[in-house]
C-alpha positions in Angstrom: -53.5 107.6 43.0 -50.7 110.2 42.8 -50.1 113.2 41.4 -47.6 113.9 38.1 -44.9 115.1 40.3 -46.0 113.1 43.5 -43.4 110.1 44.3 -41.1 110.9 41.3 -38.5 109.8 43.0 -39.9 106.0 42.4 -38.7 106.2 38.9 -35.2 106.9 40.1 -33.7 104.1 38.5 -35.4 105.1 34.9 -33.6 108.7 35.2 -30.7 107.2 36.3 -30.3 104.5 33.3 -30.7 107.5 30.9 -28.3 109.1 32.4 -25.4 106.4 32.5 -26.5 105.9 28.3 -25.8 109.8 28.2 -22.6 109.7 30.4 -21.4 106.8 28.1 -21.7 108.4 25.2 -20.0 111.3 26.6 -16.9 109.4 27.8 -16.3 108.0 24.7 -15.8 111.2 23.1 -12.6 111.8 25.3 -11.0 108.4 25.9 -8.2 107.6 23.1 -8.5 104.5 21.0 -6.8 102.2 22.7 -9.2 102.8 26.0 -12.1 102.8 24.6 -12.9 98.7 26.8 -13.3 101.1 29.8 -16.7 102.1 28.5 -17.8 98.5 29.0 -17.0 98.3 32.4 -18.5 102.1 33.4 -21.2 100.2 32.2 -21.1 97.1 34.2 -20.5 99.4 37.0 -23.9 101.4 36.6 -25.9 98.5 35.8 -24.7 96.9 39.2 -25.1 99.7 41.3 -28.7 100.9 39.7 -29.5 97.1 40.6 -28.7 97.9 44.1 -30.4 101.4 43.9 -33.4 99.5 42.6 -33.7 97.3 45.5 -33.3 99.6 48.3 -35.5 102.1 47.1 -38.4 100.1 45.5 -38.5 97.4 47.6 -42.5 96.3 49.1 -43.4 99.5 46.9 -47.2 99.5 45.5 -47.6 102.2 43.8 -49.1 103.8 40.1 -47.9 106.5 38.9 -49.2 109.3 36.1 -52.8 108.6 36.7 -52.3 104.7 36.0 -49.6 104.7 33.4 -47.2 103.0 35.0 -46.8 100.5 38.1 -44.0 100.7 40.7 -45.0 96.8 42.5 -42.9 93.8 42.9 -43.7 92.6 39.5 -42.1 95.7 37.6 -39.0 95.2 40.6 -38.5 91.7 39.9 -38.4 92.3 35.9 -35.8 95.7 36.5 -33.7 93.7 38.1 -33.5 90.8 35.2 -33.2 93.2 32.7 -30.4 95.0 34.2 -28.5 92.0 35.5 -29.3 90.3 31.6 -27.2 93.8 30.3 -24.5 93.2 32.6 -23.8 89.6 31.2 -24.8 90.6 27.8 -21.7 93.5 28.3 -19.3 90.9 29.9 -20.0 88.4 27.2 -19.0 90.9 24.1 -16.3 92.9 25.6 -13.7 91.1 23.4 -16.3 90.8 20.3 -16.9 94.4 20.3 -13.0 95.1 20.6 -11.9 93.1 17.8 -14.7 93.0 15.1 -16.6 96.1 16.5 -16.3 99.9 15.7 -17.4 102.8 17.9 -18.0 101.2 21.0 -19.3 103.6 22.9 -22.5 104.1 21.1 -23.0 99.8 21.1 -22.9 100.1 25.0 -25.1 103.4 25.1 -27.5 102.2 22.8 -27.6 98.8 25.2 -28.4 100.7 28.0 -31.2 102.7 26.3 -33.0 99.5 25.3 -32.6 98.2 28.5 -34.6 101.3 29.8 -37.5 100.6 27.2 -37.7 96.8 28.8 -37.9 98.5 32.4 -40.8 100.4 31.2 -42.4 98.1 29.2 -43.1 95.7 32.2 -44.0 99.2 34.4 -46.6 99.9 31.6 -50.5 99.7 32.3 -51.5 101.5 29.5 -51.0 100.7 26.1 -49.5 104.2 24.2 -47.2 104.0 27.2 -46.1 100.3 26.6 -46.1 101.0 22.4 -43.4 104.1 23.4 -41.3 102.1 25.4 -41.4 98.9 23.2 -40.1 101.1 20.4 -37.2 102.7 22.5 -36.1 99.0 22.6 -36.9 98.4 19.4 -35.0 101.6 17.5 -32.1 100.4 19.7 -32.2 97.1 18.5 -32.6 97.6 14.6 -29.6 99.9 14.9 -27.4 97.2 17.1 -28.5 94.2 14.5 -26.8 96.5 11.5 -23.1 97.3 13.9 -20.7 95.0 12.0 -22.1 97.3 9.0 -18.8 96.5 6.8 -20.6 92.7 6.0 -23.1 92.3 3.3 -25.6 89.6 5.7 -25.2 92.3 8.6 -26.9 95.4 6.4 -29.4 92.5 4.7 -30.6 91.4 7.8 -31.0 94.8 10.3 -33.3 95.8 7.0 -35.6 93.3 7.0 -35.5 93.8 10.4 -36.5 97.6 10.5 -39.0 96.8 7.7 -40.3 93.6 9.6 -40.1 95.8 13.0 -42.1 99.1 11.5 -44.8 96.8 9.6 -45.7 95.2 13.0 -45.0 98.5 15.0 -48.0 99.8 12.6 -50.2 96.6 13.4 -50.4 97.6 17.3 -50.5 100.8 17.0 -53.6 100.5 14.7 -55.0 98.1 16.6 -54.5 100.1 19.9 -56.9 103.1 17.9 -59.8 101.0 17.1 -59.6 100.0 21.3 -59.4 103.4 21.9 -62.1 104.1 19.2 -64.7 101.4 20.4 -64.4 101.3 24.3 -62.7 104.9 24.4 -59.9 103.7 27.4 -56.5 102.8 26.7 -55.5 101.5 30.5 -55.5 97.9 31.0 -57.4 97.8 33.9 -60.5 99.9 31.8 -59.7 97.5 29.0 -60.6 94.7 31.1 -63.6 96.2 32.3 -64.6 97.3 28.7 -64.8 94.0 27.7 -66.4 92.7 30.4 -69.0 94.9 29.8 -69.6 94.4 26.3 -72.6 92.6 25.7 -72.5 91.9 22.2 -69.7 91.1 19.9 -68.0 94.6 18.6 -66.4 93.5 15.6 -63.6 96.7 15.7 -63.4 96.0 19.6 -61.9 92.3 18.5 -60.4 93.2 15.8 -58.1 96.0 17.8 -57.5 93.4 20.6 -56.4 90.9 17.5 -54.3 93.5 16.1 -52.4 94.4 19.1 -51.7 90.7 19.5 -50.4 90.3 16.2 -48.0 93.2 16.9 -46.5 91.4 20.0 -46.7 88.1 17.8 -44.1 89.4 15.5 -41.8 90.9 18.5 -41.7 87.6 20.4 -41.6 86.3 16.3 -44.4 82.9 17.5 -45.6 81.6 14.3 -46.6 82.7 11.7 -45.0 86.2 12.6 -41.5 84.4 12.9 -40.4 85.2 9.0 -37.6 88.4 10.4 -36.1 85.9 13.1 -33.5 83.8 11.3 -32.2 86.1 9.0 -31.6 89.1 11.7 -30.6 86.3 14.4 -27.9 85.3 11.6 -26.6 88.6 10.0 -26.1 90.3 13.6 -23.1 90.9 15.4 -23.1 88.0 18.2 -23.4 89.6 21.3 -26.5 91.4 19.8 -28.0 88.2 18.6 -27.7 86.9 21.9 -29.2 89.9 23.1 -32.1 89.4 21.0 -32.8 85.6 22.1 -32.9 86.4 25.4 -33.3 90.2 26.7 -35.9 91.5 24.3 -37.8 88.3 24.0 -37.6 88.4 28.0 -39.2 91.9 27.9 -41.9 91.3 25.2 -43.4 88.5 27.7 -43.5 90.6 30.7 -45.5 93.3 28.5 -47.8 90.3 27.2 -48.4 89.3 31.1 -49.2 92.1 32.7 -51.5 92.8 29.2 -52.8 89.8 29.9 -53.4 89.7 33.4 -54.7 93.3 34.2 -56.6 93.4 30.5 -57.9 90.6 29.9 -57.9 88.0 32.4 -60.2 89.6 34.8 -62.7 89.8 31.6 -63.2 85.9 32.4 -65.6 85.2 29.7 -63.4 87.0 27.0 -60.6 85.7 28.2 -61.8 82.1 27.8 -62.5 83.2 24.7 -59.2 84.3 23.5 -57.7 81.5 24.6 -58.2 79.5 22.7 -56.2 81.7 20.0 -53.1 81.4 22.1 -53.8 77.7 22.7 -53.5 77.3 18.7 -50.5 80.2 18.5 -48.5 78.3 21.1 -49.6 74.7 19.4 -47.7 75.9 15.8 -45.5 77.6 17.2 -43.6 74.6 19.6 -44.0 72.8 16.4 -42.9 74.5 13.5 -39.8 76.4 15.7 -38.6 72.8 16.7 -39.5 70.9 13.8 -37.6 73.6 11.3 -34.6 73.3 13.9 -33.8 70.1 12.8 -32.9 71.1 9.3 -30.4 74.1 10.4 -26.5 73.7 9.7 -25.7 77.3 11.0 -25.6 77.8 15.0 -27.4 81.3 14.9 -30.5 80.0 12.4 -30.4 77.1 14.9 -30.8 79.1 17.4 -33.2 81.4 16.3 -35.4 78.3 15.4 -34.9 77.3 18.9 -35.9 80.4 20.3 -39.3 80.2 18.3 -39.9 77.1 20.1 -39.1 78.5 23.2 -41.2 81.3 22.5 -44.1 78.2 22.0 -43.6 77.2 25.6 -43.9 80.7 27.0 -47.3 81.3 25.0 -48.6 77.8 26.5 -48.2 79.7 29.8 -49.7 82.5 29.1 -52.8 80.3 27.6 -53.5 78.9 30.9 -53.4 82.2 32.9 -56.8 82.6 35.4 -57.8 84.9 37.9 -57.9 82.0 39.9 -54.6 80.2 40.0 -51.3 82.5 39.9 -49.1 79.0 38.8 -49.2 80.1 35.2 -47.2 83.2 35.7 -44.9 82.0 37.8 -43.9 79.2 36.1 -44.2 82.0 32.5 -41.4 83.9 35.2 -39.6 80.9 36.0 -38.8 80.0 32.4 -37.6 83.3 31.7 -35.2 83.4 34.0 -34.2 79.8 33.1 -34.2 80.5 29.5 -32.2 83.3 29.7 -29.5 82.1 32.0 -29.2 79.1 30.1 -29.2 80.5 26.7 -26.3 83.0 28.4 -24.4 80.1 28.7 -25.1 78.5 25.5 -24.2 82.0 23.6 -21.3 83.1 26.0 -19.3 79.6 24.6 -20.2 80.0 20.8 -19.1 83.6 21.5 -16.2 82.4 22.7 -15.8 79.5 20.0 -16.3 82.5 17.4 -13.7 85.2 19.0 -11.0 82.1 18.2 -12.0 80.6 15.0 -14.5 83.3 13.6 -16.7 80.3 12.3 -20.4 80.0 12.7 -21.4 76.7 11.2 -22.5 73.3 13.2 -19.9 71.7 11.7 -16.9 73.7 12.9 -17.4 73.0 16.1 -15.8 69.3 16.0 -13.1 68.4 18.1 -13.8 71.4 20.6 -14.0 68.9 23.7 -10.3 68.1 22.8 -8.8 71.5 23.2 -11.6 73.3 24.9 -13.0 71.3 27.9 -14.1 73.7 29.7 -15.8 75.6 26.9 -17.3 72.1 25.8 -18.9 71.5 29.5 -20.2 74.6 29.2 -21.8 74.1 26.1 -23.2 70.9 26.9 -24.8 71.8 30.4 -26.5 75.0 28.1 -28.2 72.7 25.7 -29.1 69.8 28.4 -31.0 72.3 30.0 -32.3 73.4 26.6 -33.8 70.0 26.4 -35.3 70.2 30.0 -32.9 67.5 31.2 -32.9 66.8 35.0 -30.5 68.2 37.7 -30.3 71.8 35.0 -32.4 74.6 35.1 -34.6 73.6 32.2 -35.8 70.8 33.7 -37.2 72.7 36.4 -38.2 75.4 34.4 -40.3 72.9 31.9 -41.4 71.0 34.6 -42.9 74.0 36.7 -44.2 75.6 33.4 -46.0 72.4 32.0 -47.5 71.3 35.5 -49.7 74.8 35.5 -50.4 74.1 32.0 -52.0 70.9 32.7 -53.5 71.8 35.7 -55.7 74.5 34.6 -57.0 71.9 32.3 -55.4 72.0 28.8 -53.7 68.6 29.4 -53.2 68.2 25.4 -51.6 71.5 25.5 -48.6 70.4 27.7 -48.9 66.9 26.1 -47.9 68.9 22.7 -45.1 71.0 24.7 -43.7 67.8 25.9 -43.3 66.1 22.9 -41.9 69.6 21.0 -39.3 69.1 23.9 -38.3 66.1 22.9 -37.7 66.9 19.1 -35.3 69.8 20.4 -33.4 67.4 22.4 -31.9 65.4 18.9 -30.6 68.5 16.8 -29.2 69.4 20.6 -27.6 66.0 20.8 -26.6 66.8 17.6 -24.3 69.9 18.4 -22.8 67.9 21.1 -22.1 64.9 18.9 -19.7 67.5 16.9 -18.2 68.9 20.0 -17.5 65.8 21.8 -17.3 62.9 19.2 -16.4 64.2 15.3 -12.8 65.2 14.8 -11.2 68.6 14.5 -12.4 70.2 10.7 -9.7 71.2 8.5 -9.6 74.5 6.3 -8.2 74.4 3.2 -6.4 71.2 3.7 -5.2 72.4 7.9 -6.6 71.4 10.8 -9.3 74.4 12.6 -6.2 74.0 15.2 -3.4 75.1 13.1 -5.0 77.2 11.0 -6.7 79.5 14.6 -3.8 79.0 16.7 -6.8 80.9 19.5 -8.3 77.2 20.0 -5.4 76.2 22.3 -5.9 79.6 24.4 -8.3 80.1 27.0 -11.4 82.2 26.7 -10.9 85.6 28.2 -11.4 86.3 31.9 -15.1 88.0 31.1 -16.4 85.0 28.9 -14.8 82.3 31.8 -17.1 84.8 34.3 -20.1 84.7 32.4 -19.9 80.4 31.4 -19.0 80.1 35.3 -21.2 82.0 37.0 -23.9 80.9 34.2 -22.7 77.2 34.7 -23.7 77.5 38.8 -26.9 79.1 38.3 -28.4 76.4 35.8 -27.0 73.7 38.6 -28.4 75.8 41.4 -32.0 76.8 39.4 -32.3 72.6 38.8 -31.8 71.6 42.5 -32.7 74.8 44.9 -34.9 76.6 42.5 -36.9 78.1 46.2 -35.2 81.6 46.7 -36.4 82.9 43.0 -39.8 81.0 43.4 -40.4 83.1 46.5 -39.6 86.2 44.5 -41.6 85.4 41.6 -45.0 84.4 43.5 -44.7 88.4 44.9 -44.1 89.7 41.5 -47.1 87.4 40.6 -49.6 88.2 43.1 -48.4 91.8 42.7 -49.8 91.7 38.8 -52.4 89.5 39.8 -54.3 91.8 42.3 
């Protein structure tokens, strides 16, 4: 136990992330028009050296700070470093978006860096009005990034619904954290788990708080039925912010829900095994309905989005089978999230790409792109194999890992379910590649895509190629050596776990 001021130094990298979102914004304010792409790489440049900073300062730290409001361990390293190496492919990935479609580009990149800051503290958090602060740091940062290309109709439609989506279920934790607070009188998880523990008969506001606050992190992670805001925001944002959405704040939601789970309600074992089997039936409809739906989509982003939702299905299977007994169900919850996100990176960085040349969005467009984008096509292809958990890609791996714990801490039918959902993804995948690799070139307005976007016979730009090559190694590499970041993620694991 410390004191307020005791060890401050350990949230170095917090102070300093503010601080490169402040000097951002700051820069901007001087550099001319035509400079304003340096403010991308200032922040690339801060992101990779607070990475380093991270490492070197926090590294085999235990600690908790403020009287047990946050955690300084190997699991709140391992997910600091994610986050900020997610932000630095997220920033590479929409330099060119943000320069041609985008306005004011210094408050995109400061306002990425300021959610990135509410991830790092949501997966320090031990308490929840410390967690509920930082989840809406990302969030206002997010509703505000979904509404940037604000001179298109779908763009304003969709960050509303968002914001009104994104308050209603803000209220719903919040609420349900009060009537915790109000029944057991602790907000900490540790105190949490020992409230319920301790509970010897059924408090009906005690459960209904705890449902509440999982209904709020429902909606963020959008698992069915909380899912409604996802299609519509995934398709009226800006690209780079969808992709954003997919993968870094769906990445930081999940590390909140395990270290909930895992300090708050796993060591309750009883109420645990109680609970779930609501995330057994969350995760069952969710896999489902986010795959099934997918099948129907002819835009890539409502695609996507759908996929994500069934992603989101696998993740909660994970988190179903956690016990204080085996740490396999977090790591392999870990292990998919890196997986995910690397290979949805990929998978976004190409239709990025795709969309910078052609500025078209449907399935359909994408015929023909094998022909004068090969490289852009592989790319695409390897993203959406390891999607569908095919061998020698990350997914594989990452399913493999993840299902294996499921199964082995006995809910059998659970990865049987998760199995199958995979193989309903792997058609409207196949179905994407069928347009890239086998259906000719689509004409507009009686010209072929190629004549009418000359851009299809140039290569992508030299931070897209980075991003699909560096992302192309690391699904390769996480499919056949996966060792290195299994190392890392059993001490992040036992970290939470103690």
């Amino acid at each position: 136990m410390t004191s307020l001021t005791e060890n401050l130094d350990l949230l170095t990298p917090e102070f300093a992330l503010a601080g490169l979102a402040f000097l951002v914004f700051a820069v901007d304010l001087f550099l001319p028009e035509g400079k304003k792409g340096y403010l991308a790489w200032i922040s690339i440049a801060g992101l990779i050296a607070l990475i380093l900073v991270s490492l070197v300062m926090l590294w085999d730290e235990d600690e908790t700070l403020y009287d047990g409001l946050l955690a300084v361990d190997a699991f709140a390293l391992f997910f600091k470093v994610f986050f900020m190496g997610i932000g630095v492919f997220i920033i590479l990935s929409s330099v060119d978006f943000v320069e041609r479609r985008l306005k004011h580009q210094g408050e995109f990149y400061g306002l990425l860096l300021f959610s990135i800051l509410g991830m790092n503290v949501m997966a320090q958090s031990r308490e929840l009005l410390t967690a509920y602060i930082a989840l809406e740091l990302l969030s206002f940062s997010l509703y505000v990034l979904a509404a940037y290309a604000k001179d298109t109709a779908v763009s304003n439609e969709s960050a509303l619904k968002y914001i009104i989506v994104g308050a209603v279920s803000s209220a719903i934790l919040l609420y349900g954290v009060s009537m915790v607070y109000s029944t057991i009188g602790v907000t900490k998880f540790e105190a949490i788990a020992v409230g319920l523990e301790l509970s010897t008969e059924v408090s009906p506001a005690l459960w209904v708080g705890v449902g509440l606050i999982l209904v709020g992190l429902m909606f963020k992670v959008s698992a069915v039925p909380f899912h409604m805001w996802a299609p519509d925001v995934y398709e009226g944002a800006p690209y780079p912010v969808t992709a954003y959405l997919a993968i870094g704040s769906k990445a930081a939601a999940f590390a909140l829900i395990l270290r909930l789970v895992g300090e708050g309600f796993v060591p309750a074992t009883e109420r645990w095994e109680q609970w779930q089997v609501v995330f057994a039936v969350l995760a069952t409809v969710t896999m489902l309905v986010g795959n099934l739906v997918a099948l129907a989509q002819k835009n890539l982003k409502r695609l996507l989005a759908y996929s994500s939702i069934g992603h989101a299905g696998f993740l909660l299977a994970g988190i179903t089978a956690m016990s204080f007994d085996s740490s396999l169900p977090s790591n392999g919850v870990m292990f998919y999230l890196v997986g995910y996100s690397i290979t949805n990176l990929v998978v976004f960085a190409a239709i990025i790409s795709f969309f910078n040349m052609t500025g078209k969005e449907m399935i359909a467009d994408l015929g023909g792109l094998a022909d004068h984008q090969p490289f852009l096509a592989a790319c695409l292809a390897m993203g959406l194999f390891s999607l569908a958990g095919l061998p020698i890609f990350a997914g594989f791996t990452m399913k493999f890992y993840l299902f294996t714990a499921v199964a082995s801490e006995g809910y059998l039918w659970l990865a049987a379910v998760a199995i199958f959902a995979s193989l309903i993804s792997l058609y409207y995948y196949l179905q994407i590649l069928r347009q890239v690799y086998i259906e000719p070139t689509p004409t507009e307005n009686g010209v072929a895509m190629i004549e009418a976007h000359p851009d299809l016979t140039k290569p992508p730009s030299l931070s897209l190629l980075a991003v699909l090559a560096f992302g192309a190694g690391a699904i390769i590499w996480l499919g056949i050596y996966p060792k290195p970041l299994i190392d890392a993620i059993e001490a992040a694991s036992r970290a939470l776990l103690n």
